[in-house]
C-alpha positions as CSV (number, residue, x, y, z in Angstrom):
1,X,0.0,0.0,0.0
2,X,2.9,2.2,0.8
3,X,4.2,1.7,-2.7
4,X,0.9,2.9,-3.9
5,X,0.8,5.7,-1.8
6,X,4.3,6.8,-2.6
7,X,3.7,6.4,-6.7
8,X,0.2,8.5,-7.3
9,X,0.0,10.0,-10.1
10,X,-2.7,12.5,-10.5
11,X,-2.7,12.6,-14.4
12,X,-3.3,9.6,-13.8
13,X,-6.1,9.4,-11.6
14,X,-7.7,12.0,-13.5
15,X,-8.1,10.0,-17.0
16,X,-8.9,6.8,-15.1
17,X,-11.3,8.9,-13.3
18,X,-12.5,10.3,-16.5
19,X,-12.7,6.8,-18.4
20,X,-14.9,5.2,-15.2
21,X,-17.1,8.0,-15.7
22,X,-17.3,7.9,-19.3
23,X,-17.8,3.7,-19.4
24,X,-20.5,4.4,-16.7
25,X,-22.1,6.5,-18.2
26,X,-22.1,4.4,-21.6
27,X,-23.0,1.6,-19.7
28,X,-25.9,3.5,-18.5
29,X,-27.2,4.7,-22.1
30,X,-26.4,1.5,-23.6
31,X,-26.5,-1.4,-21.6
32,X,-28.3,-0.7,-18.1
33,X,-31.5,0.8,-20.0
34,X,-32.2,-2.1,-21.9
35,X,-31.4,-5.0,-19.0
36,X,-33.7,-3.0,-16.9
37,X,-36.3,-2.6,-19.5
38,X,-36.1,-6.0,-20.0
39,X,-36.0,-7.1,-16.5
40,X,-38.8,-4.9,-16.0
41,X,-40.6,-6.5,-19.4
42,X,-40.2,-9.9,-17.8
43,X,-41.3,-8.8,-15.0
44,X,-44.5,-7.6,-16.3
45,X,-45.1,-10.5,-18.5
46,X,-44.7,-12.8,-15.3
47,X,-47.4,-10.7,-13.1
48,X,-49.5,-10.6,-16.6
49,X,-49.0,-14.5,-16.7
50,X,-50.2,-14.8,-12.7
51,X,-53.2,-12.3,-13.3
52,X,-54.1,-14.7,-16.2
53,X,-53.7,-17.4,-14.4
54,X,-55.8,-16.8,-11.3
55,X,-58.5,-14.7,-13.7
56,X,-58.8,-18.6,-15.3
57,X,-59.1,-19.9,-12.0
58,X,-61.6,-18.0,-11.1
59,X,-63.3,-18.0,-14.7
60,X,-63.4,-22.2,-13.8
61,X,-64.7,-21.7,-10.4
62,X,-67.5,-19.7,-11.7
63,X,-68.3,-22.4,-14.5
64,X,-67.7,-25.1,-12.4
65,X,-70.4,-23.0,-10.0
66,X,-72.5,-22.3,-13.0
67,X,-72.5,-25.8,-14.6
68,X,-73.9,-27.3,-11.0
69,X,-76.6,-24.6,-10.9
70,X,-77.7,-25.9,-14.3
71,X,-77.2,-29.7,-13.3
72,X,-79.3,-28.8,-10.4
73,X,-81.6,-27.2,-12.1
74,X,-82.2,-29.8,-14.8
75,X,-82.7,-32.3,-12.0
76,X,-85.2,-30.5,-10.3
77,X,-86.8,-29.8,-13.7
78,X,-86.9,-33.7,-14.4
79,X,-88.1,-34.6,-11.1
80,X,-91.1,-32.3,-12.2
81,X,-91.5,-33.6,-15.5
82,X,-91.5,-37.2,-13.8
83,X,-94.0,-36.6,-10.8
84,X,-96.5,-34.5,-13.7
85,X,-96.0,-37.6,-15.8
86,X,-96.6,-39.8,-12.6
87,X,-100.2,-37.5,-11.8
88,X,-101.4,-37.1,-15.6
89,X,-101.0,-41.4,-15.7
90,X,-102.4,-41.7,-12.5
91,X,-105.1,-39.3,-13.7
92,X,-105.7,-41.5,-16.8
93,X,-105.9,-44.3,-15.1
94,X,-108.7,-42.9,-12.6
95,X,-110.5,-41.4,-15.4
96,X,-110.4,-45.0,-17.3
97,X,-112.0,-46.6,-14.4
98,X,-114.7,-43.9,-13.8
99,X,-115.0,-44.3,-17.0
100,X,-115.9,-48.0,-17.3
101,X,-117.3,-48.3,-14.5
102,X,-119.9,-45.0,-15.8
103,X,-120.2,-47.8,-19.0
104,X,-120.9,-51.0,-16.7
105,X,-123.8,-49.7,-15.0
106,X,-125.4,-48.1,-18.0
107,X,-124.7,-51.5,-19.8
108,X,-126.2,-53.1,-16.6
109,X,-129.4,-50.1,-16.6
110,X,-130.0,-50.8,-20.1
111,X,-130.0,-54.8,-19.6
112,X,-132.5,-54.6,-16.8
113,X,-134.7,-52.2,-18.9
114,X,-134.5,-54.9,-21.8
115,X,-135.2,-57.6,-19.1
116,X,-138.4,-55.5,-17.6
117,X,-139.5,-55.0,-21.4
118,X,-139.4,-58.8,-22.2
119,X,-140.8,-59.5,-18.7
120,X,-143.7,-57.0,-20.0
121,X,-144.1,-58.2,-23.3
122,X,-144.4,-61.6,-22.0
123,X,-146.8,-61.1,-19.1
124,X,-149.0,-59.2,-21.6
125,X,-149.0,-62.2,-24.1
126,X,-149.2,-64.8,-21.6
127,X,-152.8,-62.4,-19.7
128,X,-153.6,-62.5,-23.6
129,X,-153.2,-65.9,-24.0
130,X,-155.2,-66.7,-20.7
131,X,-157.9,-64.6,-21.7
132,X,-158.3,-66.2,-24.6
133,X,-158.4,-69.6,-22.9
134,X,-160.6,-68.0,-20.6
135,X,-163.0,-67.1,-23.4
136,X,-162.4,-70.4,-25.0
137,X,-163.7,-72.4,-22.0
138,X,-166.2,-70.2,-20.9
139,X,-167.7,-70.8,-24.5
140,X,-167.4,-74.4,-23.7
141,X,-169.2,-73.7,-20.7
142,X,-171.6,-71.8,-21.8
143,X,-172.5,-74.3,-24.5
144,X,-172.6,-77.1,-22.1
145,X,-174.8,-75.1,-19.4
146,X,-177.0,-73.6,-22.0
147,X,-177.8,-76.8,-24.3
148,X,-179.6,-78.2,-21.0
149,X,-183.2,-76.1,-19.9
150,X,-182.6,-77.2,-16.3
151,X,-178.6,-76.4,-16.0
152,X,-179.8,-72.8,-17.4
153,X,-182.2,-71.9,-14.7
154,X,-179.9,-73.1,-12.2
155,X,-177.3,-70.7,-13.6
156,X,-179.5,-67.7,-13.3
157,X,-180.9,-68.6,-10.6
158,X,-177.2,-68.5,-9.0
159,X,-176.1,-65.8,-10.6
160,X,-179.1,-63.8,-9.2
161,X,-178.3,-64.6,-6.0
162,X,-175.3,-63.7,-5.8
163,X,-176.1,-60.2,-7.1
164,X,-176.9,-58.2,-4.3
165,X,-179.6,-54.9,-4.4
166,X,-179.1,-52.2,-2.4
């Protein structure tokens, strides 16, 4: 150090003084500007990169959100398709057997009406038929009882008494 010392030159020390300056600021112009723009351009890029980033993340949070809203909502909207479906057969089915059941007794109503009409139409020809039997043997009768003198006066004889005068 003492040999340092002892040699100083200040010519010297003025150009290397001078030169350090100089290369610094050349190195300042030149070369520092650009590393730190690019430093500072990477930089950038890297916080652009981690805004990207968590925007997706939370772009895929809000899909994944949406996309279970909409699964949720098309179950409950199948559930409600499948329990309307469930009350319109159920309906069907009630209104089927009302239905029939509305056709079975007017089936049944319009066989006892045929029934009561046969019943009718037969009663009436069988009273027909009797009468005419009726007539037929009273004829005979008649004949018989009125072909003898004394089986006549009998006859009105009864018949008079069982009239009754007031």
């Amino acid at each position: 150090m003492e040999k340092l010392i002892n040699d100083f030159s200040f010519g010297l020390f003025f150009w290397q003084t001078l030169i350090f300056i100089g290369l610094i600021f050349l190195l300042k112009k030149f070369a520092w500007k650009p590393i730190l723009d690019a430093v500072n351009e990477r930089e950038t890029g890297i916080k652009n990169a981690l805004l990207s980033a968590e925007n997706a993340k939370k772009e895929m949070q809000n899909l994944q959100a949406d996309n279970q809203r909409i699964l949720q909502e098309a179950r409950l909207e199948r559930d409600s398709m499948l329990k309307e479906a469930r009350e319109i057969k159920e309906k069907m089915i009630a209104d089927s057997k009302t239905e029939a059941q509305a056709q079975g007794l007017k089936m049944i109503e319009q066989a006892k009406a045929a029934i009561e009409s046969e019943k009718n139409a037969a009663m009436a020809e069988l009273k027909s038929q009797v009468s005419t039997f009726s007539i037929e043997i009273a004829e005979k009768l008649l004949k018989d009882e009125l072909s003898n003198k004394e089986a006549q006066t009998k006859l009105v004889e009864k018949m008079l008494g069982d009239v009754k005068l007031n």
